[in-house]
C-alpha positions as CSV (number, residue, x, y, z in Angstrom):
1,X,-13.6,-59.0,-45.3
2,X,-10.8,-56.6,-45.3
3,X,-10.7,-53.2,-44.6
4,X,-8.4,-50.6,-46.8
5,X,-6.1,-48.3,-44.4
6,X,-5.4,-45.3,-46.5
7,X,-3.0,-43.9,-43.9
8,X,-0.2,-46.6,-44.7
9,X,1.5,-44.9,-47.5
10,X,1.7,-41.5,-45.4
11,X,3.6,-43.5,-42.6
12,X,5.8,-45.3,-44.9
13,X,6.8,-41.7,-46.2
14,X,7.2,-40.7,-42.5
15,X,9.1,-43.4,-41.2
16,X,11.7,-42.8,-44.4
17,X,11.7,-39.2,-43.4
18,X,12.6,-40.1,-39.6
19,X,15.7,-42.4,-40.9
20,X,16.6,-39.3,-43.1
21,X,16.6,-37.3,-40.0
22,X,18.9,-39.8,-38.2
23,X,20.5,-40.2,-40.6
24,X,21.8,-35.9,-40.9
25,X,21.9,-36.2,-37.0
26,X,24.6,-38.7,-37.3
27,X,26.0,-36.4,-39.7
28,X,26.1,-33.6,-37.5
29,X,27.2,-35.7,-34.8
30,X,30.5,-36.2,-36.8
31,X,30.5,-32.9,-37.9
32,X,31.1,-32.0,-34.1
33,X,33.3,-34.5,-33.8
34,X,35.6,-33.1,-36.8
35,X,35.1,-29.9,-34.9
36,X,36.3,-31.1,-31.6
37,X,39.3,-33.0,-33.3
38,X,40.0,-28.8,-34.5
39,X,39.7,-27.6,-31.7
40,X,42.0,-29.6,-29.6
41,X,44.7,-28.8,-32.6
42,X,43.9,-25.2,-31.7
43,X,44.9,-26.1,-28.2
44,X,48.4,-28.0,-29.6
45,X,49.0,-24.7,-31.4
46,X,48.0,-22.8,-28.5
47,X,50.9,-24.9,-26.2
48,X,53.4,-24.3,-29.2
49,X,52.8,-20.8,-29.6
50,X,53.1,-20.9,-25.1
51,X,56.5,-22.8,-25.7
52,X,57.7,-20.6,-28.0
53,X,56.8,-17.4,-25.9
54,X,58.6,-18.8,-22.8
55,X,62.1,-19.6,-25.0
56,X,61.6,-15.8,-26.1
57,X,61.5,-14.9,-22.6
58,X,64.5,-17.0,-21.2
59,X,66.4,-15.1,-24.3
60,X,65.4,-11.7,-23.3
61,X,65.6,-11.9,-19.9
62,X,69.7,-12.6,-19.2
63,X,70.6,-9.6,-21.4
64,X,69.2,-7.4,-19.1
65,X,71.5,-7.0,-16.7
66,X,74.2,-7.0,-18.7
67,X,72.7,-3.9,-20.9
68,X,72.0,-1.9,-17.8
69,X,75.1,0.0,-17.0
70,X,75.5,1.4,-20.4
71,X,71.6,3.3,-20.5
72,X,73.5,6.8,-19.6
73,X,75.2,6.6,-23.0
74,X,72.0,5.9,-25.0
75,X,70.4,9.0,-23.2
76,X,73.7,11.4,-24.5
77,X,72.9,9.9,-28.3
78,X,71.2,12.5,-30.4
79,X,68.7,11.4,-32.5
80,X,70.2,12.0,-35.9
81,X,72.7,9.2,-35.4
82,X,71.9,6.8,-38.0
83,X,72.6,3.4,-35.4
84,X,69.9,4.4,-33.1
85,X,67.2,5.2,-35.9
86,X,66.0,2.0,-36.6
87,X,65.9,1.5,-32.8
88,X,63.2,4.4,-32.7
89,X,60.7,2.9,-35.4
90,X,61.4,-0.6,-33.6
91,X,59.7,1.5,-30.2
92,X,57.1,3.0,-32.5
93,X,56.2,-0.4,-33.9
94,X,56.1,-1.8,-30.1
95,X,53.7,0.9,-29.4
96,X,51.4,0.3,-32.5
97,X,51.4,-3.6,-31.7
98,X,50.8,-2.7,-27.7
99,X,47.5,-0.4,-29.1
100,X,46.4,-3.4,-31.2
101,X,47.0,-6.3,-28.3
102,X,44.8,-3.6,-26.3
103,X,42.3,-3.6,-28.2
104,X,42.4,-7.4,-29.4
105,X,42.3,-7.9,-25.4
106,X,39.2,-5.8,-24.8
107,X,37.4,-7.4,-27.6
108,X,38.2,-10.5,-26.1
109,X,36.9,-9.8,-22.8
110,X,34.1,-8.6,-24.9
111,X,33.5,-12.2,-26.4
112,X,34.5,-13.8,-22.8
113,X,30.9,-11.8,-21.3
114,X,28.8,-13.4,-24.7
115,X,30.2,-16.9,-24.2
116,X,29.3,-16.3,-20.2
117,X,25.9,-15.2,-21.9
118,X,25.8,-17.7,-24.1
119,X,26.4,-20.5,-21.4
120,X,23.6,-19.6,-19.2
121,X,21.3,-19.4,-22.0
122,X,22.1,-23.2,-22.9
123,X,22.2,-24.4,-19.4
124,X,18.8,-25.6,-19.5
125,X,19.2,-26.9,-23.5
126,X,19.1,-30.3,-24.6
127,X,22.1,-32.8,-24.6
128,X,22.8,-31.8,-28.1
129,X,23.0,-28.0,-27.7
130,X,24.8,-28.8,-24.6
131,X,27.5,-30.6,-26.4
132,X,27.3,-28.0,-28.7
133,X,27.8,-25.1,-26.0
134,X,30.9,-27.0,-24.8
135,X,32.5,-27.5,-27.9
136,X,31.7,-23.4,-28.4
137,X,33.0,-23.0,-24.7
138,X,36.2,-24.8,-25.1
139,X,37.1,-22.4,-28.2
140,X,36.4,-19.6,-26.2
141,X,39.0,-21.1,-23.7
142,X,41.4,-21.3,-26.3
143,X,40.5,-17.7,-27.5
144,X,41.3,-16.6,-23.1
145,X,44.6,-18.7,-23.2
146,X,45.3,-16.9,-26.7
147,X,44.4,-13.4,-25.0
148,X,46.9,-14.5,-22.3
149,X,49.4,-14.9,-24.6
150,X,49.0,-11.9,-26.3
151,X,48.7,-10.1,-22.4
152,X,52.3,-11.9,-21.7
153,X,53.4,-10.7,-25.4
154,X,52.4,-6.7,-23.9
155,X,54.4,-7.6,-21.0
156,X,57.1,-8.8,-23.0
157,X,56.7,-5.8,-25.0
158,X,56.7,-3.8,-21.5
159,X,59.9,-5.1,-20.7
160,X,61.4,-5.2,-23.8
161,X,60.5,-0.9,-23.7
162,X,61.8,-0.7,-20.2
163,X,64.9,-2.9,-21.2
164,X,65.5,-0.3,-24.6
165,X,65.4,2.9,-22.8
166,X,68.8,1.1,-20.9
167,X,70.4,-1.1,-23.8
168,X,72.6,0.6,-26.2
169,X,74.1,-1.9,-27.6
170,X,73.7,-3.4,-31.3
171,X,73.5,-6.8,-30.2
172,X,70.7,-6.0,-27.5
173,X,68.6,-4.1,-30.5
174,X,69.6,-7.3,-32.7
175,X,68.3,-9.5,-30.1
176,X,65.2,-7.4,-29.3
177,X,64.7,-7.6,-33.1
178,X,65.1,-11.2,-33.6
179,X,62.5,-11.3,-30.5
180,X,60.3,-8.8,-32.7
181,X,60.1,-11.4,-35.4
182,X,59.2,-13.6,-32.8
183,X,56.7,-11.9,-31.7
184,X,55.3,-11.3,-35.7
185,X,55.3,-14.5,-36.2
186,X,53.4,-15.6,-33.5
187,X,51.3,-12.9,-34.0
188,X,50.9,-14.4,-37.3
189,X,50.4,-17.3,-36.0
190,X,47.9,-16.5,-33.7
191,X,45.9,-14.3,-36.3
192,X,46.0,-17.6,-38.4
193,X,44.4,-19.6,-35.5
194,X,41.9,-16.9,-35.2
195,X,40.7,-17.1,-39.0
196,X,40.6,-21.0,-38.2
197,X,38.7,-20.5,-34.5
198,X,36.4,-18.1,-36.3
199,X,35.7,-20.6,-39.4
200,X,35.0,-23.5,-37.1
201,X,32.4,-21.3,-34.8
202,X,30.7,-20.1,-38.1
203,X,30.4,-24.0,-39.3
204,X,29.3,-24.4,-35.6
205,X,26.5,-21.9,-35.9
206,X,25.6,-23.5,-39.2
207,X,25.6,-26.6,-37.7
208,X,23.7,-26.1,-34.8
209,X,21.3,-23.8,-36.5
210,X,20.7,-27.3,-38.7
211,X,21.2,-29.4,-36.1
212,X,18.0,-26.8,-34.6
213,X,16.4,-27.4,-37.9
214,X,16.4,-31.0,-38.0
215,X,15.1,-31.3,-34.6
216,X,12.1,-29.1,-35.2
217,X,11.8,-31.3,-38.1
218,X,12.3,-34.3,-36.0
219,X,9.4,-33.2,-33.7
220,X,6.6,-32.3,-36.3
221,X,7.2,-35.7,-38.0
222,X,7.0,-37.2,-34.6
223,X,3.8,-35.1,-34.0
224,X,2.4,-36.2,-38.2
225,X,3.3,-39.9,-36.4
226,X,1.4,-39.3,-33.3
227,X,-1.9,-38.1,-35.2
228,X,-1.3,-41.4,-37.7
229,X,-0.9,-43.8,-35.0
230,X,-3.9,-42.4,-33.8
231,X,-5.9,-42.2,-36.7
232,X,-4.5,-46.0,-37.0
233,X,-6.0,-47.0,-34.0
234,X,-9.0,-45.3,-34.2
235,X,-9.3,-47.7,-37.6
236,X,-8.2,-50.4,-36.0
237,X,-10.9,-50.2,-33.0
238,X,-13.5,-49.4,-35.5
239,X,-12.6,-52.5,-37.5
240,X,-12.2,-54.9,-34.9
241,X,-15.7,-54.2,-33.8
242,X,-17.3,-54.1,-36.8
243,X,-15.3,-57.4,-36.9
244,X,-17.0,-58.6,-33.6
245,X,-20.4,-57.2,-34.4
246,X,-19.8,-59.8,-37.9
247,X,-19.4,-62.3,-35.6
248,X,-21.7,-62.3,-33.3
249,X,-24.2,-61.7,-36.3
250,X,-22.9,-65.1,-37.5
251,X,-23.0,-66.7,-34.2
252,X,-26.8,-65.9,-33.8
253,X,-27.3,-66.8,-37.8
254,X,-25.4,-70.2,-37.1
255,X,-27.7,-70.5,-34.1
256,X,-30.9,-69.8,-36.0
257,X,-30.0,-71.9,-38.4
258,X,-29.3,-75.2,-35.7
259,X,-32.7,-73.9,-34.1
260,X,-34.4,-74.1,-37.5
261,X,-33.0,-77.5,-37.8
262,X,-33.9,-78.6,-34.3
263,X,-37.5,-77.4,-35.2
264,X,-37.8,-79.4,-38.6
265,X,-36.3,-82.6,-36.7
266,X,-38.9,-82.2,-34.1
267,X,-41.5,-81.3,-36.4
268,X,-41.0,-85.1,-38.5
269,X,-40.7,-86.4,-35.5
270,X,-44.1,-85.2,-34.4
271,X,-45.1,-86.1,-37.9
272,X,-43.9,-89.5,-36.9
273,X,-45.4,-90.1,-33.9
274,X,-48.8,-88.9,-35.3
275,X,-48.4,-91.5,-38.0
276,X,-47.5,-93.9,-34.7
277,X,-50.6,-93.1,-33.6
278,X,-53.2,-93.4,-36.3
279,X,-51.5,-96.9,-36.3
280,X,-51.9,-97.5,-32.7
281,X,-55.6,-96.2,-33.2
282,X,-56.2,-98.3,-36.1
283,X,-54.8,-101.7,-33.6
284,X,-56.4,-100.6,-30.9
285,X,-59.9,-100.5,-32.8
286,X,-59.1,-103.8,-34.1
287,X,-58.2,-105.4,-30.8
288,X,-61.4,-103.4,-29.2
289,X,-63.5,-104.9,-31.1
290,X,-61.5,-108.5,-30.4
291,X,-61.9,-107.5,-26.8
292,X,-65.3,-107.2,-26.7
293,X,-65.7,-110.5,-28.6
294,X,-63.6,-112.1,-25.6
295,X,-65.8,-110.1,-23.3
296,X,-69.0,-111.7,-24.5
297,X,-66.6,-115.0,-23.9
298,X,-65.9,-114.2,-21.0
299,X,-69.3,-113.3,-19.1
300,X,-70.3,-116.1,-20.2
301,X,-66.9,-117.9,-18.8
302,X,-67.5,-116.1,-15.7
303,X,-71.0,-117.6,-14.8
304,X,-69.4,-120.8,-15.3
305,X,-67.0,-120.0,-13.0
306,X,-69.4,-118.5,-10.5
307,X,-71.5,-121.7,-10.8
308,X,-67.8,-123.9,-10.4
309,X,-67.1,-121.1,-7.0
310,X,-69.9,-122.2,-5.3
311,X,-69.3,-125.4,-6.1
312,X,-65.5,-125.1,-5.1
313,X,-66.6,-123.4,-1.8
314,X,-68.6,-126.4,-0.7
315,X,-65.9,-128.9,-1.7
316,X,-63.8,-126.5,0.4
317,X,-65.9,-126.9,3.5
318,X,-65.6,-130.2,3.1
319,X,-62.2,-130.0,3.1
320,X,-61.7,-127.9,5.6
321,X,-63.9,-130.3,7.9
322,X,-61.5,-133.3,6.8
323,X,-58.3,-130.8,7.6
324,X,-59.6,-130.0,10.9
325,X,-60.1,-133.5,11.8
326,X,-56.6,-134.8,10.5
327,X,-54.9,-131.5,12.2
328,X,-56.1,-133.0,15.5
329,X,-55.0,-136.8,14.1
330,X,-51.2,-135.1,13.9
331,X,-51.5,-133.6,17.2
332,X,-52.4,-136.8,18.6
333,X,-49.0,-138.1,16.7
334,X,-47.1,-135.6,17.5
335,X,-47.6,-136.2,22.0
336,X,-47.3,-140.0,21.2
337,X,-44.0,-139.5,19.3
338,X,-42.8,-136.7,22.2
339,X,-43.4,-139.7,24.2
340,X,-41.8,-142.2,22.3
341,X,-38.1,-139.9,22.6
342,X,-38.7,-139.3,26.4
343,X,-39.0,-143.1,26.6
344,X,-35.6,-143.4,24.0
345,X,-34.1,-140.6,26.1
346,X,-34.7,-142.2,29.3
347,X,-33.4,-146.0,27.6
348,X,-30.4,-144.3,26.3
349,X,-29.7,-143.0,29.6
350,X,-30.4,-145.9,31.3
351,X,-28.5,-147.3,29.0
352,X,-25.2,-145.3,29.2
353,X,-25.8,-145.7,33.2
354,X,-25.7,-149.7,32.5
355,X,-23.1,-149.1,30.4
356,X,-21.1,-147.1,33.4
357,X,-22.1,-149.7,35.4
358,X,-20.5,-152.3,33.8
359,X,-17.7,-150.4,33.3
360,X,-17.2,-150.5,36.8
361,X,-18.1,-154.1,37.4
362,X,-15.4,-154.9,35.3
363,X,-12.7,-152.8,37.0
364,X,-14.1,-154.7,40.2
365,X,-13.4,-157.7,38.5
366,X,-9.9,-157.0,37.5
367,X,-9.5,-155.6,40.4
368,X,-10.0,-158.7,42.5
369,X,-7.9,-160.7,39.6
370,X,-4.9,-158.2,40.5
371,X,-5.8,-159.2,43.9
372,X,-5.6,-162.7,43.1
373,X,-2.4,-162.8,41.0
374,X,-0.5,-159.6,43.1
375,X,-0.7,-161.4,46.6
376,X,1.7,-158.8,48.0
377,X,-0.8,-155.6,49.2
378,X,2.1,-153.1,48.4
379,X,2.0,-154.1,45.0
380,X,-1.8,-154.2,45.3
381,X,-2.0,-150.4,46.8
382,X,0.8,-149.2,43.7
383,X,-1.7,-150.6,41.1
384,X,-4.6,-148.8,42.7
385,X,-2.4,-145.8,42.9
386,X,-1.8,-146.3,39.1
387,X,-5.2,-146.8,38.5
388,X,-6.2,-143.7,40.2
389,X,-3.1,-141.8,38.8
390,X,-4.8,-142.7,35.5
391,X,-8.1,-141.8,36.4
392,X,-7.1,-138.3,37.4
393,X,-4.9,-137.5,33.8
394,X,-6.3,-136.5,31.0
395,X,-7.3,-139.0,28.6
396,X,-6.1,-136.3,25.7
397,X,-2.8,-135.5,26.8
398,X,-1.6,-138.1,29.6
399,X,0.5,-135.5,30.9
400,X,-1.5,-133.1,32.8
401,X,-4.4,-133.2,35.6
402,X,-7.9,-133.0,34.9
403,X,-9.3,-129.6,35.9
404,X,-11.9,-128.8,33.2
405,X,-15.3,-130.1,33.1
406,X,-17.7,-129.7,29.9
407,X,-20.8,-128.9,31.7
408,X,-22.7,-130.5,28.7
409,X,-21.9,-134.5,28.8
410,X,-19.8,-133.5,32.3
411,X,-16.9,-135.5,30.8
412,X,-13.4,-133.9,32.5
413,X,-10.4,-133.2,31.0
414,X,-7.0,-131.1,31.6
415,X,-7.6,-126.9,31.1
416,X,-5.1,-126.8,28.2
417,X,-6.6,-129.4,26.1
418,X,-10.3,-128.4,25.8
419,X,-8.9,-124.9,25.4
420,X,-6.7,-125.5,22.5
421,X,-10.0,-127.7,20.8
422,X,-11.6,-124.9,21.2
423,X,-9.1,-122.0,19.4
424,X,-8.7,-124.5,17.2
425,X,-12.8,-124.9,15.8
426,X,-12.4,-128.3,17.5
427,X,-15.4,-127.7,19.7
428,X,-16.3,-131.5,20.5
429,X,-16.1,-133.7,23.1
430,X,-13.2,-136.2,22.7
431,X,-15.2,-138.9,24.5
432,X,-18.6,-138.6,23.1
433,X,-18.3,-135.9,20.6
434,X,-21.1,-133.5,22.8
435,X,-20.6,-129.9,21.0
436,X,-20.0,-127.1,23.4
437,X,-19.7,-123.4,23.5
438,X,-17.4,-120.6,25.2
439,X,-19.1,-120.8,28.4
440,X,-19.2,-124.4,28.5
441,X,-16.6,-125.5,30.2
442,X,-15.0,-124.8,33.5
443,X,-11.9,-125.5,35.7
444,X,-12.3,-127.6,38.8
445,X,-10.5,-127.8,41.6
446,X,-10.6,-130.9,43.5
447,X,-7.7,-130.4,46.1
């Protein structure tokens, strides 16, 4: 669901107004640069019109000296001579042109105080006006350097007056004249770059009074933008929480909905199990009803049973009589066959003693046959040495001495032997294959 914003049109129309605005600003902007291109011609003409004033002087200034010995003759000259005449109006001329650089100088101290005015007033003005207040300054400049020429022209004038009342000569008044024309033409001049200094500080007003214009203009259609954006946003708030309040609405409908479901499954299943147990009810009503018939069965089973208990019970004394009497038959078996293995014990030891026995009878007897054939006794006393030698090695090895006894047959052996049979899981006698443990075997020591 969208929602219509009627404020896009109006900011639409403001934003083209704001790139209209730039647009003039930019306009103005080169406007005042046109104006400071102007001005710094003004300042070329200014350094001409200097130039030009200096060459004046440096023509002036060596006649001089030259004039000043014949000033006692111009004083005897009456004034009806017709050479001196136009010499006369020339001075009156000065003097008019000396009233009117007067006056152009006090007006220009005059406009020297406003632009001080004027500058204070803008120190604290934007950029714009500041450039502005520059551009306005500099031209003032240029007006100060052009009331400096015009105060060097009055002191050119002043000299040329002082230099008259001693030069008599045609060529000094010539040369005074041709300065004159100079000094009209740069007068000229100068009233030209006036016209042009005063055109370009009118278009300057104008142009800051637009410039003014456009900035006031600027700064309502940034206000206009400020109250839209605002009145945007309030929409936009507005919207996105009637946009939240929509969902949440559909979040508890959707959960509602999955509840009603959940109820309706639960529901058929309840339905379900109901129908579950009218079945059950209707089996176990059946199979009550078979139970009771196997009920009647079985009471009647169960005196039979009773009647086959007792029954049972005396058979069982009976056989518990018969068990008592063959438990003590098997105990009677058991001390006669305990007696039987202590009599098979004792015959096997017996046994291996007869056994030993004969073992020695028979080194006895080859003894005495080595005692027959060996008639020597050294050889005699060697064998028995040999004999006992092998007596005391181990029958494993025949390398080392017996020192180990297994305390279980008491068989001996060497250390080293019954040691390694015993890392090694080997755990057996090697003469009659007796099994013993860690602590069944022990070194002896028979030196």
């Amino acid at each position: 669901m969208s929602l219509g914003c009627p404020c896009v049109p109006v900011l639409a129309e403001l934003q083209d107004k704001a790139t209209s605005a730039e647009t003039k600003v930019l306009e103005m902007g080169t406007t005042v640069e046109g104006l400071q291109w102007d001005s710094a011609k003004l300042r070329k003409r200014e350094g001409r019109l200097n130039r030009h004033l200096a060459e004046a002087l440096e023509q002036v200034a060596p006649a001089s000296p030259a004039v000043a010995p014949a000033s006692p003759t111009v004083a005897t000259v009456s004034p009806a001579s017709p050479k001196l005449l136009p010499g006369s109006e020339g001075r009156r001329a000065d003097a008019n042109e000396m009233q009117m650089s007067n006056m152009a100088g006090r007006k220009a101290q005059e406009s020297q105080k406003e632009m001080k005015l004027l500058l204070d007033m803008y120190k604290s003005a934007p950029k714009e006006q500041r450039d502005k207040v520059q551009l306005m300054a500099a031209e003032r400049k240029s007006k100060a350097e052009a009331e400096e020429l015009r105060g060097r022209a009055r002191e050119l004038e002043e000299r040329e007056r002082r230099e008259s009342k001693k030069l008599a000569d045609e060529e000094a008044l010539r040369r005074l004249r041709h300065a004159e024309e100079q000094i009209e033409h740069l007068q000229r001049k100068l009233a030209a770059t006036k016209q042009e200094e005063e055109a370009l500080l009118s278009e300057m007003d104008v142009t800051g009074q637009a410039f003014e214009d456009m900035q006031e203009q600027n700064l309502r259609l940034l206000q206009q933008l400020r109250e839209k954006d605002d009145a945007n946003f309030k929409l936009m708030s507005e919207r996105i929480k009637a946009n939240q309040i929509h969902k949440l609405l559909r979040e508890e409908k959707d959960e509602l909905a999955e509840q009603v479901l959940a109820l309706k499954a639960q529901v058929d299943a309840q339905l379900l199990v109901v129908q579950k147990l009218e079945e059950k009810e209707r089996g176990l009503q059946s199979s009550l009803a078979a139970v009771e018939k196997e009920l009647a069965l079985r009471s009647q089973a169960l005196e039979l049973n009773k009647r086959k208990a007792v029954e049972a019970a005396q058979l069982a004394e009976d056989l518990r009589a018969q068990g008592e009497h063959v438990q003590a038959r098997l105990r009677e078996l058991q001390a006669c066959a305990a007696e039987n293995r202590a009599a098979k014990d004792k015959e096997a030891l017996s046994l291996k003693r007869a056994q030993e026995e004969l073992s020695r009878l028979r080194r006895k007897l080859e003894k005495q046959r080595k005692v027959e054939v060996y008639a020597d006794a050294d050889q005699i006393l060697q064998e028995e040495i040999k004999e006992y030698r092998a007596r005391l090695t181990c029958p494993c090895c025949n390398a080392r001495k017996k020192d180990a006894v297994l305390t279980k047959c008491f068989h001996v052996f060497c250390f080293e032997c019954v040691k390694s049979r015993y890392d090694t899981r080997q755990r057996k006698c090697p003469k009659c294959n007796a099994a013993f443990g860690a602590h069944d075997f022990h070194r002896v020591y028979i030196s």
